[in-house]
Structure formats: C-alpha cells, structure tokens
N, C-alpha and C positions, 0 to 999 in steps of 0.2 A: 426770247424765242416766240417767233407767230402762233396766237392759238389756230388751228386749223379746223373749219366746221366742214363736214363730210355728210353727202347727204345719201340716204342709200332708200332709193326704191322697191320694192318689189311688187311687181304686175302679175299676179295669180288672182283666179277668180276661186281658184279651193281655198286656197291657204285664207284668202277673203272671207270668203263664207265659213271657215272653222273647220270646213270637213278635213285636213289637215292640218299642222305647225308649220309656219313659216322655220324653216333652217336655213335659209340662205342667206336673209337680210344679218342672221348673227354670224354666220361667216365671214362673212365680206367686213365685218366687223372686226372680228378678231384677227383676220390675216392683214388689214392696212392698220390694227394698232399693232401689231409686231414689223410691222415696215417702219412704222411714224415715229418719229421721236418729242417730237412737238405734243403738247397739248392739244386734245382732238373733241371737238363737240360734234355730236352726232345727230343728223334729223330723219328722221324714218318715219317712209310711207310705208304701208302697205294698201292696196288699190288692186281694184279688178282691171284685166284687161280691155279696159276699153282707149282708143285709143285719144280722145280727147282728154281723158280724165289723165292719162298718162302725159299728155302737153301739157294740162294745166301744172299738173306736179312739178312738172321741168320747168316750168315759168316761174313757179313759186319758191324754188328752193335754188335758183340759180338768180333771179330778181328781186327778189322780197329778204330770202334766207340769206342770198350772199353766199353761200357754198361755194369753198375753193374747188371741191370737185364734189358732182356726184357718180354714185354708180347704180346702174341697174339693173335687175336680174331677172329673169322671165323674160318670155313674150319672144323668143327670136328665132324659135324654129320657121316653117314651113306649116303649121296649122291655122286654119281659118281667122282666130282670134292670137296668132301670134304677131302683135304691131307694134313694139317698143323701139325697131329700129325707123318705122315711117313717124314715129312719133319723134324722137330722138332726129330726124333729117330733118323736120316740118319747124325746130324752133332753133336749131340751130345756125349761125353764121356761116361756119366754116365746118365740115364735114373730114373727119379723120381718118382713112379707109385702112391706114396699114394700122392699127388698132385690131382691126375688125382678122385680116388677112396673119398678123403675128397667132392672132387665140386660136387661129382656125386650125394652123399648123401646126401648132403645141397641142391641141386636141385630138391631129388626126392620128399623131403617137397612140393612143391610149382609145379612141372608139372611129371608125370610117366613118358615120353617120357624121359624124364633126362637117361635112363638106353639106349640111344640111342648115346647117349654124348661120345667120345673116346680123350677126353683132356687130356694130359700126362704136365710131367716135365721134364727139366733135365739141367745138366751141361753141358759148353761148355767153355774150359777155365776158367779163373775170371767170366765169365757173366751164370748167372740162366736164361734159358725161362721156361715159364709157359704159358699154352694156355690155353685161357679163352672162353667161349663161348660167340654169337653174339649179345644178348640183353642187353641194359643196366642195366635193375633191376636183369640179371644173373650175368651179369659182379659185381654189385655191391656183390651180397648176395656169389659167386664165393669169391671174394679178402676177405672182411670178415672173412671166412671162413680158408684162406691160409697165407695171410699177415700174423698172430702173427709168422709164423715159417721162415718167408724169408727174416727177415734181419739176424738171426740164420746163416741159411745154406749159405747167401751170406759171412760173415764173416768165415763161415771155408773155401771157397774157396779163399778166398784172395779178393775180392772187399771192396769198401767205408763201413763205416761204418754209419749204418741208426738209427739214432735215432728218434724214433717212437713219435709222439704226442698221448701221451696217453688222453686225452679228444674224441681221436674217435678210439681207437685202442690202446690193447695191446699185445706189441711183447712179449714174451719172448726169453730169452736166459737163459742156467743153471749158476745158481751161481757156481761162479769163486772158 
C-alpha cells in the first residue's frame, strides 16, 4: 500500500502570531485520516497571509516534498489579505474550478455568506491543492463533499495511490 504524504497549509496571520490556536490544520488532519486508509505522512505549514510566502509553500511542498495532495485553509474570503486562491492559480498548471463550485454549494446549505467563498483547485506537477475554508465543521462538510473525487484525479496525475476507508467515505474511480 502507497505511503501518502499530505501536506496541509494554513494561511492566518493570528493563528501565526499566537494570538489564537490553529484548529484547522488538525482538522483537515483528522477528517483525510478517517478517509485514508494508506499510511499518511503529514507536512504542515502554518504561515501568514502573505501571498508570496503562500507560493513559496505550494512550490515547496508540491516540488521538493512530493505531496500527493495538499490542502489549504484560510485566506479565501473577500478580505484585503484573503489571497490563497491568486496564490493557489499563480503556481498551478491546470486550474480545478468545480472543486471550488461543489464546497460553495455544500456550504451554502448551512451559511449564505458561502457565495462569498472563492476556494479553487488545481494541479501542480504530481501534487492536487485544494483550498478549504477556515472552520472546522466547514472544513469537515468541504472534504465530504470533494474527497470521493481526489484520489481519482490524484491517480491520473501520477501520485500514490489512496485507498479510501470506505466506513467513512466513498471514493470513486470509473470501472476499469
């Protein structure tokens, strides 16, 4: 079975500086090891919103790290310093957009504000990002929502292969 290295960002300038606990990046954590059944190495940023610092990350953990996917959290509303998705379009090859248009829909169930959301996908090399938004019960009902299609799209790019625990997720892939 592929070991799978997951690399999980997070872009807050608080959660940076201390003045709160990052809860996201452990989220995002626990909800893909209850999807994952493979062995999962994890590489975690945590980083201010700026948005070069957020390229370099994506370069580093998709180029260097090899990460079959990463994910990242913050940064995608509509505020001055929210730029994980120009950061996220700026290194990627190929751009995801029904990623972005699934989370928005499954969000706008549960808050309106969701149509404020500008979460994107895309390809970089071997490695999928996907930007998640910054709540945990978002994050959760987010992955949900996208997981059954991203061990799919990670396998036509060429990464690990993810074999899903189906007791809390089903991936599909098309019959061969």
């Amino acid at each position: 079975m592929d070991k799978i290295k997951i690399g999980i960002v997070v872009a807050s300038d608080r959660a940076f500086e201390g003045i709160y606990e990052d809860l996201s990046g452990e989220a995002i954590k626990e909800v893909i090891s209850e999807y994952i059944n493979n062995p999962c190495e994890y590489v975690y940023r945590l980083i201010q919103d700026e948005q070069k610092q957020i390229e370099d990350t994506l370069r580093e953990l998709c180029d260097m790290q090899n990460c079959d996917l990463v994910v990242t959290t913050g940064g995608t509303g509509p505020a001055l310093r929210d730029v994980t998705p120009e950061a996220t379009c700026a290194v990627c090859e190929k751009i995801l957009p029904g990623f972005g248009e699934l989370m928005r829909q499954v969000s706008l169930k549960y808050v309106p504000t969701a149509i404020l959301s500008r979460q994107t996908a895309g390809i970089r090399g071997k490695s999928l990002i996907v930007n998640l938004p910054g709540k945990p019960k978002s994050i959760r009902e987010c992955l949900e929502a996208v997981f059954p299609a991203i061990p799919y799209c990670i396998d036509l790019i060429g990464g690990g292969y993810i074999e899903g625990n189906e007791n809390h997720i089903k991936i599909f892939r098309p019959k061969a």
